[in-house]
VOGU-985385 format. One record per residue: residue in three letters; z, x, y of N, C-alpha, C in turn. Coordinates in steps of 0.05 Angstrom, whole numbers, padded with zeros to 5 digits, always signed. Each point is the difference from the previous one (the first is absolute). Last residue first. Example, Ala and Ser with C-alpha at 12.3 -4.5 7.8 and 13.67 -1.06 7.14 Angstrom:
SER+00142+00257-00045+00001+00016+00024+00014-00015+00022/ALA-00001+00006-00115+00000-00018+00024+00000+00018+00024/
***
This chain:
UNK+02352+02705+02568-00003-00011-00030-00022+00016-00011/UNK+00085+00035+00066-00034+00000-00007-00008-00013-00023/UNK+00095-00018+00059-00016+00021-00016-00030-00012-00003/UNK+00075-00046+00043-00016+00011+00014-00018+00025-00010/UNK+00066-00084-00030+00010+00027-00001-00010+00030+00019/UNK-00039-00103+00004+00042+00005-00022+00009+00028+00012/UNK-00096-00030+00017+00014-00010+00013+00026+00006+00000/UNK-00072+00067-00032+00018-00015-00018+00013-00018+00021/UNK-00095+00052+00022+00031+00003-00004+00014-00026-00008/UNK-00096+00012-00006+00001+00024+00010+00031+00006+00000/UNK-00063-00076-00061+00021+00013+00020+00012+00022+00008/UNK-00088-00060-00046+00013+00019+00006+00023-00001+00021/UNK-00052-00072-00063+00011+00005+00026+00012+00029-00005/UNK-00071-00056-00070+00022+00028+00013+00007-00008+00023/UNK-00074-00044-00035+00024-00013-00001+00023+00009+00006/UNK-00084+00034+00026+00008-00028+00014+00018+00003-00009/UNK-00036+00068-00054+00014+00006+00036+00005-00020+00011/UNK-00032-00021-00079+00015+00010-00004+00010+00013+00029/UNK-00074-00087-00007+00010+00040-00013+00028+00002+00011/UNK-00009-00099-00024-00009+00020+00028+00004+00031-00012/UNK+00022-00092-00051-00029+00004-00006-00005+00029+00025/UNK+00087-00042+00002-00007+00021-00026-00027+00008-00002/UNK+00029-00067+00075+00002+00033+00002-00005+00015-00036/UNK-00016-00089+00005-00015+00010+00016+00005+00020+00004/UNK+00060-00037-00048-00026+00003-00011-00015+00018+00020/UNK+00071-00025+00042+00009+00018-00027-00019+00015-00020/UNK-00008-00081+00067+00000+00023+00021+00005+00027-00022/UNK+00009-00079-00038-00023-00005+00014-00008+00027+00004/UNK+00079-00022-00012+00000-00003-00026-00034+00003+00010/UNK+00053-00030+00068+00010+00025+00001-00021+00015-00032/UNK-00009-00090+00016-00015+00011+00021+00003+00033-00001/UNK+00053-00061-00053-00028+00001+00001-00025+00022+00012/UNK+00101-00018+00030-00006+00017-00031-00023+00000-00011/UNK+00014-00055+00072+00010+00016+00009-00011+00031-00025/UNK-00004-00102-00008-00028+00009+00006+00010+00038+00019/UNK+00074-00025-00076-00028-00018+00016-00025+00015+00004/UNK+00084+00017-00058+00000+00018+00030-00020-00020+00017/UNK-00009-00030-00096+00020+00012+00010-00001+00026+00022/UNK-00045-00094-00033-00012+00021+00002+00031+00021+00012/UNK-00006-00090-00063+00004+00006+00032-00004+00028-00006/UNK-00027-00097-00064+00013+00024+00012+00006+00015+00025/UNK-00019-00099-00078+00004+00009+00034+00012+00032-00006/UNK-00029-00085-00049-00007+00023-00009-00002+00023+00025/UNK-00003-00095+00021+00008+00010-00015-00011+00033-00005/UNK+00030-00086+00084-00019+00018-00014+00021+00016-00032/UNK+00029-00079+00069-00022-00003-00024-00019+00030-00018/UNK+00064-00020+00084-00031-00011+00009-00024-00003-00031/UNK+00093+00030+00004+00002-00029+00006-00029-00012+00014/UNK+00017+00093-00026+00014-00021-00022-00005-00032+00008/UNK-00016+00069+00064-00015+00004-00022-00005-00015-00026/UNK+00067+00006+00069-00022-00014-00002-00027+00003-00017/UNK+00081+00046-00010+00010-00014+00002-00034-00026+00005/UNK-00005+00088-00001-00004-00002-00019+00010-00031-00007/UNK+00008+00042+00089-00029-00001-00013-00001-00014-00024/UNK+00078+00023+00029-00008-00023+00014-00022-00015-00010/UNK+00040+00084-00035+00004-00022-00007-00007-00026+00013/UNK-00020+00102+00019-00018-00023-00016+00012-00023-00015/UNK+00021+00089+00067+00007-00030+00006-00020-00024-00021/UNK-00036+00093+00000+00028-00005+00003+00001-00033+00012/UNK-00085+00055-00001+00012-00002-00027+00029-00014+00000/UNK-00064+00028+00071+00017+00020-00012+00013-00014-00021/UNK-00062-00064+00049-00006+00027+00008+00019+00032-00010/UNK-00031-00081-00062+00007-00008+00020+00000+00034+00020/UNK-00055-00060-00090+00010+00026+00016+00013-00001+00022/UNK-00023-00048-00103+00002-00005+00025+00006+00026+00023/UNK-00055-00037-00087+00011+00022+00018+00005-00003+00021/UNK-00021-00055-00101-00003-00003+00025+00017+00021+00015/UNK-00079-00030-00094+00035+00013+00010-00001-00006+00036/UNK-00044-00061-00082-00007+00018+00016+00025+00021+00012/UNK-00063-00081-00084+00025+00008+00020+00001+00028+00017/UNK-00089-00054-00012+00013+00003-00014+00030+00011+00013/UNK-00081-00039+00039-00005+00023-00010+00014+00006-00022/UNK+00022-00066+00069-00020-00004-00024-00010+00023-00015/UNK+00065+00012+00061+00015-00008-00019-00023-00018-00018/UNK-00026+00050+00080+00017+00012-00018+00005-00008-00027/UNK-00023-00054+00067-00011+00014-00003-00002+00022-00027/UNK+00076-00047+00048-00027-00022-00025-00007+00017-00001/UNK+00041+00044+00054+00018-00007-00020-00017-00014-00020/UNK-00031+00011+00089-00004+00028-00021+00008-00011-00026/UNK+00013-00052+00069-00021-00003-00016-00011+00020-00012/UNK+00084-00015+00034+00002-00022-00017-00035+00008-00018/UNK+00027+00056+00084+00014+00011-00033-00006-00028-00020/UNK-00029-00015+00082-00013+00023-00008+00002+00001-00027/UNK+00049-00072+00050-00019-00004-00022-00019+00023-00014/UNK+00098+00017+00017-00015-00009+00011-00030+00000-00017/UNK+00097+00017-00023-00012-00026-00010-00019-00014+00022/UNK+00043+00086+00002-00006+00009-00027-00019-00031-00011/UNK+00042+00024+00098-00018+00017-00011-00013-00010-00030/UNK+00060-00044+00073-00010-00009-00030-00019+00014+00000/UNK+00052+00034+00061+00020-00020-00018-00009-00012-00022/UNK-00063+00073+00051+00015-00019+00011+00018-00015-00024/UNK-00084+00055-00023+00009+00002+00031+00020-00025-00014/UNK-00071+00062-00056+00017-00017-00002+00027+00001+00024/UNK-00107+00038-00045+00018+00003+00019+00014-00018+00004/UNK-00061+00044-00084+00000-00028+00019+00034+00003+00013/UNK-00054+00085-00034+00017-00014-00005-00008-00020+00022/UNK-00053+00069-00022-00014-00024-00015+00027-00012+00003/UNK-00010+00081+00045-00013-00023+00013+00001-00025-00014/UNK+00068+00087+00000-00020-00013-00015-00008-00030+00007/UNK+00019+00074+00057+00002+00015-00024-00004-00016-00022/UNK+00003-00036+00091-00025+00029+00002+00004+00009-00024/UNK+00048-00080+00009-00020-00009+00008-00017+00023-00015/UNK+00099-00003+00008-00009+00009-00022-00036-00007-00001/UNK+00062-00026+00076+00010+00040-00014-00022+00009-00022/UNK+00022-00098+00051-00023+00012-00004-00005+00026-00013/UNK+00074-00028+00040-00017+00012+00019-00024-00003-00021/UNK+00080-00014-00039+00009-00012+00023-00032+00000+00027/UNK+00007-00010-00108+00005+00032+00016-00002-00026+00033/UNK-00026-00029-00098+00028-00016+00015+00011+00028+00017/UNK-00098-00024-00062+00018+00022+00011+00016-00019+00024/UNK-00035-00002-00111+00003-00025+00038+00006+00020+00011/UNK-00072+00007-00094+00027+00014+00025+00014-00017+00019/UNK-00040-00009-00098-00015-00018+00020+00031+00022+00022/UNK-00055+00017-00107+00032+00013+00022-00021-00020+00026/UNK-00050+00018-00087+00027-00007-00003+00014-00021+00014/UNK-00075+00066+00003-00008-00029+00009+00028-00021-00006/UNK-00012+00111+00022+00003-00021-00026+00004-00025+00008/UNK+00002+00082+00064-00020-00017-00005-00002-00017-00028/UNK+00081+00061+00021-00017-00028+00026-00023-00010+00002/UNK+00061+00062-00065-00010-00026-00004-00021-00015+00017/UNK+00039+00088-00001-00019-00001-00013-00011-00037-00003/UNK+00070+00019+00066-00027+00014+00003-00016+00002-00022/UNK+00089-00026-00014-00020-00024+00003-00018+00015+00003/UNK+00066+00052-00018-00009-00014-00019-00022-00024+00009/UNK+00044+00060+00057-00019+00019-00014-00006-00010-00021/UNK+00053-00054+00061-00024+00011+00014-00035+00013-00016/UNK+00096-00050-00048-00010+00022+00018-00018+00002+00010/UNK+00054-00083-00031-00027+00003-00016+00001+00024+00033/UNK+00069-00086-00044-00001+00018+00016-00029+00021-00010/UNK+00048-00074-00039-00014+00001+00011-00015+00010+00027/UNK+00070+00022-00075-00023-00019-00014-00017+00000+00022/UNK+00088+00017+00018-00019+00023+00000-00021-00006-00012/UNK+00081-00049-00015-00007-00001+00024-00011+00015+00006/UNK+00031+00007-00083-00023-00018+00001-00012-00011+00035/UNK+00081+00064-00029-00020+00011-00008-00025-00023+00003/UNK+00084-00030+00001-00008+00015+00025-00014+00017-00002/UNK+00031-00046-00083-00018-00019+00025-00004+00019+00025/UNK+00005+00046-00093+00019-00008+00020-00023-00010+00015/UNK-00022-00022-00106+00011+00027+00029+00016-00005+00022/UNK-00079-00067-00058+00022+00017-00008+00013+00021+00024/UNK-00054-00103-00003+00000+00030+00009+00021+00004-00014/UNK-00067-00094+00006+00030+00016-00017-00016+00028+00008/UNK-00036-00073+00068+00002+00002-00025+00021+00028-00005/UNK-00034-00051+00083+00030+00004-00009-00004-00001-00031/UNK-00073+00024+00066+00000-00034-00021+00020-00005-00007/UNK-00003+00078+00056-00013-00013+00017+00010-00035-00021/UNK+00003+00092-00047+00023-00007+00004+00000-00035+00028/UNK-00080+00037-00037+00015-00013-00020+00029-00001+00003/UNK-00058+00039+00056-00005-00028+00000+00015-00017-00024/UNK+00011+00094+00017+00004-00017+00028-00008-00030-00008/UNK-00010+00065-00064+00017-00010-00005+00008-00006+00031/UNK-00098-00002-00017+00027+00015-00009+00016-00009-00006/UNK-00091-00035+00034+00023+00003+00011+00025+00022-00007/UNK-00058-00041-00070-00019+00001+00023+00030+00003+00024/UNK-00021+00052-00094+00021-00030+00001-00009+00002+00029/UNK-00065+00040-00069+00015+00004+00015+00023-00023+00016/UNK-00061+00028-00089+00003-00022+00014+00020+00027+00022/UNK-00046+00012-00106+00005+00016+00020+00000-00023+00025/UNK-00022+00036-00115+00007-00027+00028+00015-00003+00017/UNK-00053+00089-00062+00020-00013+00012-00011-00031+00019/UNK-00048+00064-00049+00011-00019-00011+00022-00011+00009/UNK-00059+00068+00050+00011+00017-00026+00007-00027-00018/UNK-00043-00026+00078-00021+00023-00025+00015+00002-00011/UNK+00060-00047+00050-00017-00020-00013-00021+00019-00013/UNK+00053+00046+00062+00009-00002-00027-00008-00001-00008/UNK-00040+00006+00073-00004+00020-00014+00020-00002-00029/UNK-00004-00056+00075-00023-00005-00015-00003+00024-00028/UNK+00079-00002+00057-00001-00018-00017-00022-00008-00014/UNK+00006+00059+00063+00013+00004-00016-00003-00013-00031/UNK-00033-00019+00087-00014+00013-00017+00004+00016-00027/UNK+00054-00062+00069-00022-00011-00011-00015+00021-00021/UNK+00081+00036+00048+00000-00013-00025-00032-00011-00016/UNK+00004+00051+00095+00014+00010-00024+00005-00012-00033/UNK-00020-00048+00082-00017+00018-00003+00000+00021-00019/UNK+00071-00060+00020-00022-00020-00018-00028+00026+00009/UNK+00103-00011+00032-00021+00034-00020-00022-00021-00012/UNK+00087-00055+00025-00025+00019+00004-00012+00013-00012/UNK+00090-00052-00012-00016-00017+00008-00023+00006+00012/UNK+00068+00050-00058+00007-00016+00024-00012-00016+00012/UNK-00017+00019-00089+00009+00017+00012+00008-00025+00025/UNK-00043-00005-00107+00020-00013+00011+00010+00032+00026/UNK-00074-00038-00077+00005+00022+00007+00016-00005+00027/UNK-00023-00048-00096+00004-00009+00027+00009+00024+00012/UNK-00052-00015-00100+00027+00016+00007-00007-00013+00027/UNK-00025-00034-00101-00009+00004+00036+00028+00005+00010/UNK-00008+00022-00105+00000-00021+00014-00002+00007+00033/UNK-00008+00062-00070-00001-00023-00013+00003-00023+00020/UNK-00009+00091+00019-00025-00017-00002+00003-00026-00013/UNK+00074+00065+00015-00018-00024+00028-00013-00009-00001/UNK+00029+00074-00064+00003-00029-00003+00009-00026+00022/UNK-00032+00104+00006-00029-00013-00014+00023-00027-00002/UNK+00005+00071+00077+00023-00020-00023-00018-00031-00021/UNK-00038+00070+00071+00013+00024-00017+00023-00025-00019/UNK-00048-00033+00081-00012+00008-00016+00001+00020-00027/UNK+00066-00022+00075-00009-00025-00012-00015+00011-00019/UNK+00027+00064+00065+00015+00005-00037-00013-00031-00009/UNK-00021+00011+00093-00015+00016-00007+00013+00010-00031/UNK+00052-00059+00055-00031-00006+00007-00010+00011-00027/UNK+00106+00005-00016-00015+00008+00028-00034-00011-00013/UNK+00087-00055-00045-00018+00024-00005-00011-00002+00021/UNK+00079-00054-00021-00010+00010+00016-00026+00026+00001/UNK+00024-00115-00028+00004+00031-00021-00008+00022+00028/UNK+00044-00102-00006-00021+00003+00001+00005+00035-00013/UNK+00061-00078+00003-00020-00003-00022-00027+00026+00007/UNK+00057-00059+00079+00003+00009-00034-00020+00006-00011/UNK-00012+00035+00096-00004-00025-00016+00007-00003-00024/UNK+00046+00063+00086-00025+00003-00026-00003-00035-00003/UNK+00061+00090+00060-00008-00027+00001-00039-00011-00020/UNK+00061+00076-00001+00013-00005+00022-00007-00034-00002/UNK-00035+00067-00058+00024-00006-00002+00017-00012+00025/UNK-00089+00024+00012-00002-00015-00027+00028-00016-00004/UNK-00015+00077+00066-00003-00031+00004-00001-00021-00016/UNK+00011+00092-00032+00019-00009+00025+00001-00027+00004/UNK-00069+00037-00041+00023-00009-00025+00016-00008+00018/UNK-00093-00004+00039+00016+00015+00001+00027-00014-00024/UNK-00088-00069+00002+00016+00030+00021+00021+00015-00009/UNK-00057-00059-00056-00011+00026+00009+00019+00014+00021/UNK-00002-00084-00074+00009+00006+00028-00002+00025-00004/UNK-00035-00076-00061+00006+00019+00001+00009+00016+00030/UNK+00004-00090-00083-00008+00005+00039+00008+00033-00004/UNK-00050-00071-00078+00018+00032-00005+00004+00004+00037/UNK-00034-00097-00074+00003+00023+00025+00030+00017+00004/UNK-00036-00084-00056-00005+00024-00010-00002+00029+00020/UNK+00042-00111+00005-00028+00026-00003+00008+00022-00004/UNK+00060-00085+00014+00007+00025-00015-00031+00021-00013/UNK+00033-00074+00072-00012-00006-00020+00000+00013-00026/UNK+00031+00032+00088+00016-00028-00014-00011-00007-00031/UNK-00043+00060+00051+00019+00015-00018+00023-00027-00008/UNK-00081-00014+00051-00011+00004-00027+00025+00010-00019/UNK+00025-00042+00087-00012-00021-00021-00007+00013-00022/UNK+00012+00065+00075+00027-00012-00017-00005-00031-00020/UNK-00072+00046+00053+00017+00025-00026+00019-00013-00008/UNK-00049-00053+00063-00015-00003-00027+00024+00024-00011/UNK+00035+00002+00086-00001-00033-00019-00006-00001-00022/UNK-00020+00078+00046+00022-00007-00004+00008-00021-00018/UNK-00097+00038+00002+00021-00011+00028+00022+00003-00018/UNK-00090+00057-00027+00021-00032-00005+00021+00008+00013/UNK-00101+00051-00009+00025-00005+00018+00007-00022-00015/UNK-00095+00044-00003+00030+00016-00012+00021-00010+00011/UNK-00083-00039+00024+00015-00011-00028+00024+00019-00011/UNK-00044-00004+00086+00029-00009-00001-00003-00005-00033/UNK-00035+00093+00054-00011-00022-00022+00026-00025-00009/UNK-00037+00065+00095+00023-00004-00028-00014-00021-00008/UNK-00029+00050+00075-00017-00016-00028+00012+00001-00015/UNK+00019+00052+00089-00006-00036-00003-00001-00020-00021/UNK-00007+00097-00003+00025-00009+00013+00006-00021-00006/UNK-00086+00054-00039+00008-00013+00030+00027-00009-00004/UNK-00036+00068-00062-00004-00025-00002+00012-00007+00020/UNK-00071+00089-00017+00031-00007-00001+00001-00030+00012/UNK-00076+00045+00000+00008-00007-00019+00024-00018-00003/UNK-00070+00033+00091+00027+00001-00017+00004-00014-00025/UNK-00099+00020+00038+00017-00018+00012+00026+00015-00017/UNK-00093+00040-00009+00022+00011+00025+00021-00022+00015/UNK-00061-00007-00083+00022+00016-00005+00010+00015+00029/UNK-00056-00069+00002+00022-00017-00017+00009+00021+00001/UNK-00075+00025+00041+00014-00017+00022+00030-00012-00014/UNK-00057+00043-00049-00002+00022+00018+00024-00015+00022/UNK-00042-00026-00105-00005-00011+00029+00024+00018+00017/UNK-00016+00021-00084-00020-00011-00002-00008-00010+00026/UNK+00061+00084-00033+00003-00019+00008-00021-00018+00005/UNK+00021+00079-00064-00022+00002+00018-00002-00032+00011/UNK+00048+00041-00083+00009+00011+00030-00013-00002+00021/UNK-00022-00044-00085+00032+00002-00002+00008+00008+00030/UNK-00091+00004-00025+00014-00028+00009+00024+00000+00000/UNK-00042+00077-00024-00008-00011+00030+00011-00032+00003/UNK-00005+00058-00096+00015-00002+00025+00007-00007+00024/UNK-00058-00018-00059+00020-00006-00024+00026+00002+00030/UNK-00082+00043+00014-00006-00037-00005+00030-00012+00001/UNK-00024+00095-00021+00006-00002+00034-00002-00032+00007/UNK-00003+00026-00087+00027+00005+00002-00002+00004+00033/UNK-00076-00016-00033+00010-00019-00022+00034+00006+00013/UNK-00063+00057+00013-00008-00007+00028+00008-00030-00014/UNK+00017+00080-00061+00017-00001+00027-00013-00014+00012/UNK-00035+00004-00076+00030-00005+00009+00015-00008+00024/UNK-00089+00016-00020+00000-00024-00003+00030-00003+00002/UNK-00030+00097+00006+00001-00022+00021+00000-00025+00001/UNK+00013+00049-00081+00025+00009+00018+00001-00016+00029/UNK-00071-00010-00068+00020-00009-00007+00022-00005+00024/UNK-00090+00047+00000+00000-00025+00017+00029-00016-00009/UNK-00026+00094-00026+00024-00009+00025+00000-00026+00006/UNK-00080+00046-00042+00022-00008-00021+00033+00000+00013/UNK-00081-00015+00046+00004-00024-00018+00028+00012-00017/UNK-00022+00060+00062+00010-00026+00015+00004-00019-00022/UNK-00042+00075-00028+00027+00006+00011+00009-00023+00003/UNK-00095-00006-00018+00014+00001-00019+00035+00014+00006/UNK-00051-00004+00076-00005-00018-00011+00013-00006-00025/UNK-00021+00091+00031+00025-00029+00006+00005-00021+00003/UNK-00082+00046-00034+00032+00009-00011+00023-00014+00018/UNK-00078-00021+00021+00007-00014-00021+00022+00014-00014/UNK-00038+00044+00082+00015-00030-00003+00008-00007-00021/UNK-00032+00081-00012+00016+00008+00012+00004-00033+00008/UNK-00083+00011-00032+00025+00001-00024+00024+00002+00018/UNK-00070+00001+00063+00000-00033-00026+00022-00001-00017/UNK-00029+00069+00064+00031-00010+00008-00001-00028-00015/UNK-00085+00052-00002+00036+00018-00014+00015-00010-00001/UNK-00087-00022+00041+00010-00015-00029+00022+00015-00009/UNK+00005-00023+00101-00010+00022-00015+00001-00004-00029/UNK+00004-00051+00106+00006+00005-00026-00016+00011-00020/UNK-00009-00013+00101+00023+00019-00004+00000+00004-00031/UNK-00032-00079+00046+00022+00001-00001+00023+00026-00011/UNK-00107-00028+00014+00012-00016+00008+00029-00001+00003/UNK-00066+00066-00043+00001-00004+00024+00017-00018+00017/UNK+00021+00013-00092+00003+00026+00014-00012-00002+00035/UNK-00017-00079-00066+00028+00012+00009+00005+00017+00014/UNK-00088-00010-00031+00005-00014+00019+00026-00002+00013/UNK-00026+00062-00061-00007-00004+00013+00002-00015+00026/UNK+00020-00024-00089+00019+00027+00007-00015+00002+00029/UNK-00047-00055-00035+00023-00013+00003+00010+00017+00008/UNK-00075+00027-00028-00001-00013+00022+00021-00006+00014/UNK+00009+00081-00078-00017-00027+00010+00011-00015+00031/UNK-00001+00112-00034+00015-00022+00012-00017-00025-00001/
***
């Protein structure tokens, strides 16, 4: 044994035996060094795809706020009928129900549902106006982004056909079908209420609608609609761009008065929450029970009020 061997052996156990026995694997490893350049090339390759960079960004929500309509997807009333006066190149398309279609329409327009637009490759030839009652802008906006990838030109008419029946422009159908234009369910606004859109008045006798939605400006007395509150929302608002308006009263009924001033205080693009702050509220309480296990929402009944049998 030389020195060296020697010195190993005291210092760490090592034996000139176990010399060949490394370098043999040694020569293993190198001839693997392929397989592992691979793969620590394909743990690279990978880790950024699924491996979030900041911790704090991927625990915010994705999904696109309410609020953040985009007004370039929108033309008013006014501008749609100048471009079709003019004779542009536009396609209106109306999405609701065939029922409703046929009941009451805009000449000229075509009725294909939302979700077939993209399946009718000669839309692309010219900008289509996606034409409903005057909502769903949570539903639509993204829609519509999602044409413009596929090639589609893609607008939404701002208001509906509430506002466009609102400008006394050309309708087809039965007129008593158009008195429903601006009317708007419980279970249709709720998606809306936070879209920057929508300015609320609430016209509820009590304040009714304060605890369920805070952001409405409250409207008292004979000149509810042309006080300076409402005057300075109204600018407000109306620098921003155009806007919708909700009015709520406490059950929905009696809304010609309402609507009467409404008119004469100037406002436009005017709707009404149907059942009110009554149906709202009820529409509230609905949600909130669905989200409850299953034994909450059950009521058991031990006997039949009617008949007195066992439910």
């Amino acid at each position: 044994m030389n020195r060296d061997a020697a010195y190993c052996k005291g210092r760490s156990g090592f034996r000139p035996g176990r010399e060949k026995t490394l370098k043999d694997s040694c020569r293993k490893l190198h001839g693997h060094a392929p397989f592992f350049f691979s793969l620590i090339l394909l743990i690279f390759l990978f880790l950024p795809a699924h491996a979030p960079a900041n911790t704090d960004a991927a625990d915010q929500p994705t999904t696109r706020v309410a609020n953040q309509v985009c007004p370039d997807l929108f033309i008013t009333a006014e501008d749609l009928q100048k471009k079709l006066e003019r004779k542009s190149p536009i396609t209106l398309v109306d999405i609701r129900s065939r029922e409703e279609f046929d009941q009451a329409r805009i000449p000229g327009s075509l009725n294909i549902p939302l979700h077939f637009i993209r399946t009718k490759a000669f839309l692309k030839s010219s900008r289509i106006v996606i034409v409903t009652e005057g909502y769903q802008y949570a539903r639509l906006e993204p829609e519509c982004k999602r044409l413009e990838q596929q090639g589609f030109m893609a607008s939404i008419l701002f208001g509906g056909l509430n506002t466009w029946k609102q400008a006394n422009l050309p309708m087809e159908g039965e007129a008593w079908a158009h008195k429903a234009f601006d009317l708007i369910g419980p279970e249709e606004f709720h998606p809306e209420k936070g879209c920057d859109l929508w300015v609320v008045l609430d016209a509820t006798s009590d304040s009714a609608l304060e605890p369920i939605l805070p952001s409405a400006v409250r409207c008292d007395g004979k000149s509810a609609f042309t006080s300076s509150r409402v005057k300075k929302t109204m600018k407000e608002k109306g620098e921003a761009g155009p806007f919708l308006v909700l009015i709520v009263n406490d059950d929905g009924r009696d809304l010609t008065g309402i609507s009467r001033a409404a008119s004469k205080a100037g406002l436009r693009n005017v709707f009404y929450l149907q059942g009110g702050a009554r149906a709202y509220r009820q529409h509230l309480q609905n949600i909130a029970l669905s989200k409850e296990p299953r034994e909450k929402r059950v009521q058991k009944i031990e006997k039949c009020p009617t008949c007195g049998g066992q439910s």
